[in-house]
N, C-alpha and C positions, 0 to 999 in steps of 0.2 A: 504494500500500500504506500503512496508518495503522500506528500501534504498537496492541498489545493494550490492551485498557481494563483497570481495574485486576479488576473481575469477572473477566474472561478471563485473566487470570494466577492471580489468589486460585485460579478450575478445573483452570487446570495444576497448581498448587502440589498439590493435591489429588490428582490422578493421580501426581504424580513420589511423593507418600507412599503410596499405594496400594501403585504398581509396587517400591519399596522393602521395602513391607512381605510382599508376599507373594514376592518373587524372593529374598529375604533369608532368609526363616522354611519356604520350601516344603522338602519332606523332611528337614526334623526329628524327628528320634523322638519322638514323644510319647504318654501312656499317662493314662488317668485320674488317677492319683495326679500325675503331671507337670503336668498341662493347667492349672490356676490359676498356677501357677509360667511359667509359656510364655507365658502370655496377659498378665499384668503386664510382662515381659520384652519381649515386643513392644510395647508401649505405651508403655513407657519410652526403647526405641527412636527410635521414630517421631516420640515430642514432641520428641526431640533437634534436630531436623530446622527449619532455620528455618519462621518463619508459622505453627505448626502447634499451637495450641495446648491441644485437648484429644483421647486417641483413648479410643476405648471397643473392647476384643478380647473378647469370647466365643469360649469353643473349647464348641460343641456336643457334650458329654457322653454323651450319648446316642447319638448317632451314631459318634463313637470307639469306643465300647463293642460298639456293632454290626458292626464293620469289625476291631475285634481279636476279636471272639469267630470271627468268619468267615476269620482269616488262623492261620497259623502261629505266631506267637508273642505276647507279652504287651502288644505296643506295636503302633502303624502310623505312617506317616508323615504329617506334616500336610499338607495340600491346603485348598482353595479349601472344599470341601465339608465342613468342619467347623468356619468360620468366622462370623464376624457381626462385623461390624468398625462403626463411626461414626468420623468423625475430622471434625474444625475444624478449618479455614484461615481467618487474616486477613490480609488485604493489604490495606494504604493504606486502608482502612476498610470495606472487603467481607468478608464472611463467607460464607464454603462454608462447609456442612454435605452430605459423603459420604459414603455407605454400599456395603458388602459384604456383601449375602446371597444366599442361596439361591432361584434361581428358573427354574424348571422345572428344574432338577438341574444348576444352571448357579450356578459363583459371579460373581453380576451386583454388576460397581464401577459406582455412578451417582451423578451430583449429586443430594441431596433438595433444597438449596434455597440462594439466593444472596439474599444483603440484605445493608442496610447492616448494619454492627457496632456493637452498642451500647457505648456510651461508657463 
């Protein structure tokens, strides 16, 4: 067995911010007027987080809006599916770059891309 390379850590690092971010944030009440307020919130979050240096949260508006006109009341709760997330990781001089979106009605966490980190 070897230790992980620094790449293969920088991708953990980036799943444990993923798995934080959405087990942390999932059924939250949130409403149009709320959703930029929520979405900086998590961001600010997440950068806390060692390695982790920048994330980007969109909360899909449009989709909200869809999901509360079709519920009960004036809010719904956050999910996967009204997400769009990017988040940076550096380790030891690697860069993740990960994302959360929408695909086939699935909120899909994947690596976009690993390289070195510019200086």
């Amino acid at each position: 067995m070897s230790d992980p390379t620094d790449s293969e850590v920088a991708c953990f690092e980036a799943g444990v911010k993923f798995g934080s971010l959405y087990h942390q944030f999932a059924g939250t009440p949130v409403s149009p007027d709320s959703a930029e307020s929520l979405a900086r919130a998590m961001e600010a979050a997440i950068e806390n987080q060692p390695h982790c240096t920048s994330v980007s949260v969109d909360i899909r508006e449009e989709a909200l809006r869809d999901a509360i006109d079709e519920g009960p009341a004036a809010y719904t709760e956050l999910t996967g599916a009204f997400l769009d997330v990017e988040l940076v990781v550096v380790y030891e001089g690697r860069e993740v770059v990960a994302r959360m979106e929408m695909t086939d009605g699935y909120p899909l966490m994947r690596v976009a891309s690993v390289r070195d980190a510019e200086a």
